[in-house]
C-alpha positions in Angstrom: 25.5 -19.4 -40.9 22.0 -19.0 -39.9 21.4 -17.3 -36.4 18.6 -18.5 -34.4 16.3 -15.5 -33.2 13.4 -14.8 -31.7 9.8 -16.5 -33.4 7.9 -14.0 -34.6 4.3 -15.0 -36.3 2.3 -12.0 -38.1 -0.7 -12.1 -37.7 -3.9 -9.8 -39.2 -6.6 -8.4 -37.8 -10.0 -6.5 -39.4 -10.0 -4.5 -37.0 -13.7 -2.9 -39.3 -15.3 -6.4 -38.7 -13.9 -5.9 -34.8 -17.3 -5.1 -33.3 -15.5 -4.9 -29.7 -12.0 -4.0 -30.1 -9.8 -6.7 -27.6 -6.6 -7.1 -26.9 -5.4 -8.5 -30.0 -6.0 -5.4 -32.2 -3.8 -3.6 -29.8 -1.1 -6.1 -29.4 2.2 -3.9 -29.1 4.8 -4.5 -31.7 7.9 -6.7 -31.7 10.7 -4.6 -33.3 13.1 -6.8 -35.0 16.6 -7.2 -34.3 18.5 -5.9 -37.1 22.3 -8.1 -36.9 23.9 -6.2 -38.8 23.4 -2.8 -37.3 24.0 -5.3 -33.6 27.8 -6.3 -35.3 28.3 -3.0 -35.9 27.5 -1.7 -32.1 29.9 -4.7 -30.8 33.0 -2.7 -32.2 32.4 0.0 -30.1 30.7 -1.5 -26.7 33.4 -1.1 -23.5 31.7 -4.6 -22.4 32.4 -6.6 -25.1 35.9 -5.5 -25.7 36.8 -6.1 -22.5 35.3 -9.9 -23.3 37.3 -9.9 -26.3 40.4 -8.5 -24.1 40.6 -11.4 -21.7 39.6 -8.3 -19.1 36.8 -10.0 -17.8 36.7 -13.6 -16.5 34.2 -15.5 -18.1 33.4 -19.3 -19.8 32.3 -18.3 -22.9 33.2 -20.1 -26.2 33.5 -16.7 -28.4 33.4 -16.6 -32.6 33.2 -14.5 -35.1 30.2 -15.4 -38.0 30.2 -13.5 -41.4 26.0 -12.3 -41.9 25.3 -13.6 -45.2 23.4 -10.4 -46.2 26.4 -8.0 -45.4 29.9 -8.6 -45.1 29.9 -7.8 -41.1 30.8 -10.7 -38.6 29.1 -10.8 -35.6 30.8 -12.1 -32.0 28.7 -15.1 -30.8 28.7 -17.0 -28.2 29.4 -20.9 -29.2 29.5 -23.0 -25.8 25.6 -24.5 -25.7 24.2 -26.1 -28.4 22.3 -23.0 -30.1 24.6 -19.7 -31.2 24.0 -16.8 -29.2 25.0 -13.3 -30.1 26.7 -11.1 -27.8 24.6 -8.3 -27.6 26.0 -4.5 -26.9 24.4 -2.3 -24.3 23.1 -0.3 -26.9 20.4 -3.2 -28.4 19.8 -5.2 -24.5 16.8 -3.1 -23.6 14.7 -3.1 -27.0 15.8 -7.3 -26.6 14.4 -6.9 -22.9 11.0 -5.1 -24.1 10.7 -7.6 -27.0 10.7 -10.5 -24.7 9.1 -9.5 -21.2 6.4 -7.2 -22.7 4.7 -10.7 -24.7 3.2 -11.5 -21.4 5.2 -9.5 -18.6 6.5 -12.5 -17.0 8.8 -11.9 -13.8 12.8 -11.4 -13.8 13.6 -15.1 -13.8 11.2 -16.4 -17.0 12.4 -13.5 -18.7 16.0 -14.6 -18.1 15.3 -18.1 -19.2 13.8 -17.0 -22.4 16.5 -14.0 -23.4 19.2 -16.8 -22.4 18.4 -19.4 -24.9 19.1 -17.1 -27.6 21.3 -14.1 -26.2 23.9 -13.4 -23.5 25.8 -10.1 -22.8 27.4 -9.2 -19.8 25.0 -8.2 -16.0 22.5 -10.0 -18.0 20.6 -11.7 -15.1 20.9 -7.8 -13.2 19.7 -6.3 -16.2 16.7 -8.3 -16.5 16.1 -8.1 -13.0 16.4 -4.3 -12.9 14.3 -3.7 -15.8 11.3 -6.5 -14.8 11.4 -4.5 -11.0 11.2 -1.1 -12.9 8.2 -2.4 -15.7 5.2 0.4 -15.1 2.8 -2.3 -16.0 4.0 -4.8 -13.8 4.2 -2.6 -10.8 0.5 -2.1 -11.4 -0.8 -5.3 -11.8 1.4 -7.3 -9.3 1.1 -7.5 -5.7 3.8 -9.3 -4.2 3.7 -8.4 -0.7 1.4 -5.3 0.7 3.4 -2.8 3.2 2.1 -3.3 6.7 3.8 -0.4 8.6 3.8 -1.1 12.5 0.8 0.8 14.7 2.0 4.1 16.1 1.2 5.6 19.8 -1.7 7.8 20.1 -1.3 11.8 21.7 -2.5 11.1 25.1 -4.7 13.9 26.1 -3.8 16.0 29.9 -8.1 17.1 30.2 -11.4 15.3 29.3 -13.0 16.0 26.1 -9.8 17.6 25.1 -9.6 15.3 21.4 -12.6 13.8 20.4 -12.5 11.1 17.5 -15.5 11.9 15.2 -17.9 9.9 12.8 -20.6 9.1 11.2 -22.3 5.3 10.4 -25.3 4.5 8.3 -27.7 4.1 6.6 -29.7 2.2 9.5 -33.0 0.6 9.2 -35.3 3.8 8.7 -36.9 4.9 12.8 -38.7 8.1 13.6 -37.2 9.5 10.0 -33.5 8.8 11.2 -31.2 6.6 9.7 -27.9 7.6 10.6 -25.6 8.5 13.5 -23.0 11.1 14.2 -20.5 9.2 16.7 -18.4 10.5 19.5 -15.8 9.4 21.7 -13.2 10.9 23.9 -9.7 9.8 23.9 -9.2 10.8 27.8 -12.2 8.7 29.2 -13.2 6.8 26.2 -17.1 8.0 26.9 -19.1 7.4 23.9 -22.1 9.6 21.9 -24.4 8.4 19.7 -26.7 11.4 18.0 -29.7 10.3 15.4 -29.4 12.1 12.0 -32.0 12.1 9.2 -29.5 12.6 6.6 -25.9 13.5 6.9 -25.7 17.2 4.7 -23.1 19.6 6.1 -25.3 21.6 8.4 -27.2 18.4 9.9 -24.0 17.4 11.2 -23.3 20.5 12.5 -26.1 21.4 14.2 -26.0 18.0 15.8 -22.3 18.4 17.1 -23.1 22.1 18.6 -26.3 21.1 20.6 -25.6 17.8 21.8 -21.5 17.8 21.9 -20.2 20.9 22.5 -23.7 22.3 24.6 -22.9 19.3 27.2 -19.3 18.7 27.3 -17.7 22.0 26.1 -15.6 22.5 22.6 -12.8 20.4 22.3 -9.2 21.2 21.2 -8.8 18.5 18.8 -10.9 16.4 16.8 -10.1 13.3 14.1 -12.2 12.5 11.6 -12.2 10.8 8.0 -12.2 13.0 4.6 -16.4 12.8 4.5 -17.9 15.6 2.4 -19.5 16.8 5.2 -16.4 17.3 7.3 -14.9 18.9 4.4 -17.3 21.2 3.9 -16.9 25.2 4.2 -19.6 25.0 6.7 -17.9 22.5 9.5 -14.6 24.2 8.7 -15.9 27.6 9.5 -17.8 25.9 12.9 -14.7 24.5 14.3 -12.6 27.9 13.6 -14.8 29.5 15.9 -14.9 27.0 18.4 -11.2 27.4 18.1 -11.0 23.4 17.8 -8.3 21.9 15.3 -9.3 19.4 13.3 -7.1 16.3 11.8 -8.0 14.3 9.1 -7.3 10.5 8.4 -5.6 9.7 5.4 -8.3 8.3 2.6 -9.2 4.4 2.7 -7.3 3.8 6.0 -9.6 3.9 9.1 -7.0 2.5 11.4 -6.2 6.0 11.7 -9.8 6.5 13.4 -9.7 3.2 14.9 -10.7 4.0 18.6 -13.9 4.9 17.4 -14.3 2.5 14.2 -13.6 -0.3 16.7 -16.3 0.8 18.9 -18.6 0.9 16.0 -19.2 -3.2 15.7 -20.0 -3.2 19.6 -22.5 -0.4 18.8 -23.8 -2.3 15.8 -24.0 -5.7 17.8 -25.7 -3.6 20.3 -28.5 -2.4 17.9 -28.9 -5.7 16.4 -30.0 -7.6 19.9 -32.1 -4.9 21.1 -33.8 -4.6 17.8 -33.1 -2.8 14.7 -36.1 -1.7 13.5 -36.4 0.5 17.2 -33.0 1.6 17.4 -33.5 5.1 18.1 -36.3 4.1 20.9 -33.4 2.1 22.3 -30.6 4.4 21.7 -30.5 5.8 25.3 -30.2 2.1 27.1 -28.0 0.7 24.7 -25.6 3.6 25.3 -26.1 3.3 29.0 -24.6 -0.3 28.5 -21.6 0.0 26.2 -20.4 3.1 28.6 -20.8 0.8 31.6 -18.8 -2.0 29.9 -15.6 -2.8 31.4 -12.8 -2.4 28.4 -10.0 -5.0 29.3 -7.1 -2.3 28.5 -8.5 0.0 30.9 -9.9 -2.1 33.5 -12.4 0.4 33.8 -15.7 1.7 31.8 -16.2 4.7 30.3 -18.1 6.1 33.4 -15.9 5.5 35.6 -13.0 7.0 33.8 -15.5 10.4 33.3 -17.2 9.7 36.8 -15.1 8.0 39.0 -17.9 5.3 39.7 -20.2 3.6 37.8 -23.6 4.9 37.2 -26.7 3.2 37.9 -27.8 0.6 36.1 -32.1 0.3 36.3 -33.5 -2.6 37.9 -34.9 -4.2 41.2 -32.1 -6.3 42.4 -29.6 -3.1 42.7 -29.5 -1.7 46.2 -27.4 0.5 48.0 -26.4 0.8 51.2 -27.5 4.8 52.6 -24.6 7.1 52.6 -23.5 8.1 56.2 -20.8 10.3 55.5 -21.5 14.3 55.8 -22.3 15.7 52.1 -19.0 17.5 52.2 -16.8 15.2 53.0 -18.1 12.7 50.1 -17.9 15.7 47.7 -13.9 16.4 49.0 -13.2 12.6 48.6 -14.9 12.4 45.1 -13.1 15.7 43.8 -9.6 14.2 45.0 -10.4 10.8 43.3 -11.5 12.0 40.2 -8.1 14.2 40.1 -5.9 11.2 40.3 -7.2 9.5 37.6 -5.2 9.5 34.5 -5.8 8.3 31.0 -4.7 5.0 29.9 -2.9 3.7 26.5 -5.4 1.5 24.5 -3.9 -1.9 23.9 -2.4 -2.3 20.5 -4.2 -4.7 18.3 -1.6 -6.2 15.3 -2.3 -9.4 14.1 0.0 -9.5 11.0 3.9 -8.9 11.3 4.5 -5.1 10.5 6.9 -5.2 6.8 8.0 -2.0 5.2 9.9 -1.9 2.0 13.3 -1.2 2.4 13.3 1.4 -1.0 10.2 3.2 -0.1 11.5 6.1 1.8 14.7 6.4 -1.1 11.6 6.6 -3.5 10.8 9.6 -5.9 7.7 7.7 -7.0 5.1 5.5 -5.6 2.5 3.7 -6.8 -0.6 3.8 -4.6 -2.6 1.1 -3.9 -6.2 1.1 -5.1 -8.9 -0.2 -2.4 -11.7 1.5 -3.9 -14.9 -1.5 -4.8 -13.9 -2.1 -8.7 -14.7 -4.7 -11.5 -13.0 -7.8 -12.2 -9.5 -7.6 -13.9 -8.8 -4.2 -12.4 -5.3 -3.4 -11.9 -4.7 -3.2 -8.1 -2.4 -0.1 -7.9 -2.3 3.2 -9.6 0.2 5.3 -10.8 3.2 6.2 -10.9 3.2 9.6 -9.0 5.5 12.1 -7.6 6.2 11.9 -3.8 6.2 15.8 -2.7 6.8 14.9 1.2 7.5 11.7 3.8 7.4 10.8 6.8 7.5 7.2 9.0 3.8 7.0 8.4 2.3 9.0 5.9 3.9 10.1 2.4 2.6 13.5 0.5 2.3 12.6 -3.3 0.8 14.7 -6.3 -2.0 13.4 -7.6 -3.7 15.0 -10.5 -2.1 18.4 -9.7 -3.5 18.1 -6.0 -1.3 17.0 -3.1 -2.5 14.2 -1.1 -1.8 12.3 2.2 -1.5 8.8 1.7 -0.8 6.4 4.5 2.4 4.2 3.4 0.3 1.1 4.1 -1.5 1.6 0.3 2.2 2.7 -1.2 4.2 0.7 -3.0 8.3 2.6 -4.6 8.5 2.6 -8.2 11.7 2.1 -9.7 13.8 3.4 -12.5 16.6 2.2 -14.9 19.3 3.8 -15.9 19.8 5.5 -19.6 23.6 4.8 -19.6 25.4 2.0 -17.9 28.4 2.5 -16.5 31.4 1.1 -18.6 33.4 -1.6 -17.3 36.3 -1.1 -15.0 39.2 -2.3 -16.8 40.9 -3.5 -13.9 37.9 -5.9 -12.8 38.6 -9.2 -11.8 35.5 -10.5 -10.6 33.4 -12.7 -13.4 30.9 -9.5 -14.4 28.5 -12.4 -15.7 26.5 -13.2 -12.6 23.7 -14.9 -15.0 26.4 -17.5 -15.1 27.4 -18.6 -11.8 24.5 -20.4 -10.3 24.4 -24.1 -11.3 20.7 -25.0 -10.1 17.8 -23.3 -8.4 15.5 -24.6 -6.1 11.6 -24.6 -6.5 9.2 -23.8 -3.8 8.2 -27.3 -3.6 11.7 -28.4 -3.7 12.2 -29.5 -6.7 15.9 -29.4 -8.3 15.8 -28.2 -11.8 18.9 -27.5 -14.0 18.9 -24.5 -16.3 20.5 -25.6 -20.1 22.1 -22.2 -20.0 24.0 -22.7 -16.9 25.4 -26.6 -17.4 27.7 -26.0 -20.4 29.6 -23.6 -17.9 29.8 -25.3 -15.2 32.9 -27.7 -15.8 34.7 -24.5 -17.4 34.2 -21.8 -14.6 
């Protein structure tokens, strides 16, 4: 009896006259199934003897064939109209590479094609296990990307107390400036805009000394992103003596930063309607606006949570009325205002349904998503690498012999098979077989398809 196996075609290549070596000169290899060392392993597998045994329910049709190249017999499966072997757990994974590495289809193609010519027992949990844990997969694939939900933000008890830190450019070149070092403090939300001509370590610096910290006083905390220039040995060494902590967002994920990456567009909308090419002669007015804005969470603008009151806005048609209280008592009112105001929440801003992976905290490795600006046919995620440290938002992994903070948003758990299965419980009664008990499946456009693997079994189960 002739077994039907895989189709195999060889195929060579030159690879000399190759001027531009592709795919096909690095095909991977099938191995070959060898049957007769496979009849062998059947003598000794728990799985199948338990088949044999009548110690696991199931609706195969089981015979014995003689190989005509060796006297061995091998224990097929006879119920559809093709002979499958029952393969031991010994052979299943180099079957499992053979078939899902042609074109790393997912767990359910692969099932359809191992089917038609093999069957052993877990088959549709082995295929689904190893097709999850696939390295190459996991690296091309995106199924669905891990949206963790937005966390509160350390309200601060003093103004100017954390200040969220950045820089944007280049701008359209004015005066010899073209970028911007950005302020803004969490307590009162007041914003800073500072003209840089070029963003080296002690530019920024000297920038944040004069016109932050000379005005408003060093501040106890501030956020910024993992620039060069906030890494530097210079900025670290300026905020150790200012005594000012810093804290760092994790790398390609600004919603860490957002209070002040949000307040970026209005600051760029701002420079485009008053002009671009003038941007630092407008700097001072346009500034003067976007602190006198009302923000709808706050129901207040930025002056008035620093101030108390709004400031002045230029113009004819503002007037005020003369001031007929004594200069004292305005002073005692304005000091006991300004006292009693507090700082308020920002609104949260979540458009998408949060979704976290169930196995990403009980993962050893992760794969980390890759958001950097790449060429076509790129494969979205790197990886795998070790996770050192986790928590709800962040996870600490080893990357090229560096820890590194990675927000769980770009993460994505590897998974890993086992090198032994367990052996079959001899006193199991449930059919071990799952590949076998579904009838039909259901496409996403609701189409009713029946599987030639399942229907044989379906009058006998």
């Amino acid at each position: 009896t002739i077994l039907v196996s895989l189709q195999q075609t060889s195929v060579t290549f030159q690879v000399q006259k190759n001027q531009t070596a592709d795919i096909l000169s690095r095909i991977n290899t099938i191995t070959s199934i060898n049957y007769t060392d496979m009849a062998n392993e059947q003598k000794s597998d728990l799985n199948i003897q338990a088949l044999v045994n009548g110690k696991i329910k199931h609706s195969l049709q089981l015979k014995h064939f003689r190989l005509e190249d060796s006297n061995a017999t091998l224990l097929c499966d006879v119920s559809m109209s093709q002979v499958r072997p029952i393969v031991p757990q010994t052979i299943c994974k180099q079957i499992l590479h053979n078939v899902h590495d042609l074109a790393h289809v997912g767990a359910n193609a692969t099932l359809k094609m191992i089917s038609q010519h093999f069957v052993w027992v877990n088959m549709r949990k082995d295929c689904k296990a190893f097709v999850r844990a696939c390295i190459h997969c996991s690296r091309s694939k995106v199924l669905r990307h891990i949206k963790a939900p937005l966390q509160r933000l350390e309200m601060p008890d003093q103004r100017f107390q954390i200040v969220h830190v950045d820089i944007i450019g280049p701008l359209p070149l004015n005066h010899g400036f073209k970028y911007c070092l950005t302020l803004i403090d969490r307590f009162s939300r007041w914003p800073e805009a500072i003209p840089l001509v070029d963003i080296q370590a002690e530019t920024v610096c000297r920038a944040f000394l004069n016109e932050w910290v000379g005005r408003y006083g060093s501040p106890q905390k501030i956020i910024t992103d993992q620039g060069t220039q906030f890494e530097s040995k210079m900025f670290q060494e300026m905020l150790l003596t200012l005594g000012t902590q810093r804290k760092r967002t994790s790398p390609y994920h600004p919603q860490t930063n957002g209070l002040i990456e949000r307040w970026h567009r209005s600051f760029k909308n701002a420079i485009l309607a008053t002009g671009k090419e003038s941007w630092v002669d407008n700097l001072g007015l346009t500034l003067l606006g976007l602190r006198n804005a009302v923000k709808e969470d706050l129901k207040a603008s930025a002056a008035e949570m620093l101030f108390g009151t709004a400031t002045r806005l230029p113009g004819e048609f503002f007037t005020t009325k003369p001031n007929m209280q004594p200069n004292s008592n305005f002073v005692e009112k304005l000091r006991h205002h300004l006292q009693k105001i507090r700082p308020v929440e920002t609104s949260w801003h979540s458009p998408s349904t949060p979704f976290v992976n169930k196995n990403l905290f009980q993962s050893t490795h992760v794969f980390v998503r890759n958001d950097r600006v790449t060429p076509s046919m790129t494969e979205p995620y790197d990886g795998p690498y070790k996770v050192i440290s986790k928590n709800y938002k962040n996870f600490t992994i080893e990357i090229k012999g560096k820890n590194t903070v990675i927000s769980i948003d770009r993460l994505k758990p590897s998974y890993n098979i086992a090198d032994e299965e367990p052996a079959v419980n001899s006193n199991q009664t449930s059919d071990p077989l799952d590949v076998l008990q579904v009838n039909s499946q259901k496409s996403r456009r609701g189409v009713m398809w029946r599987s030639p693997l399942y229907t044989n079994y379906n009058n006998n189960s």
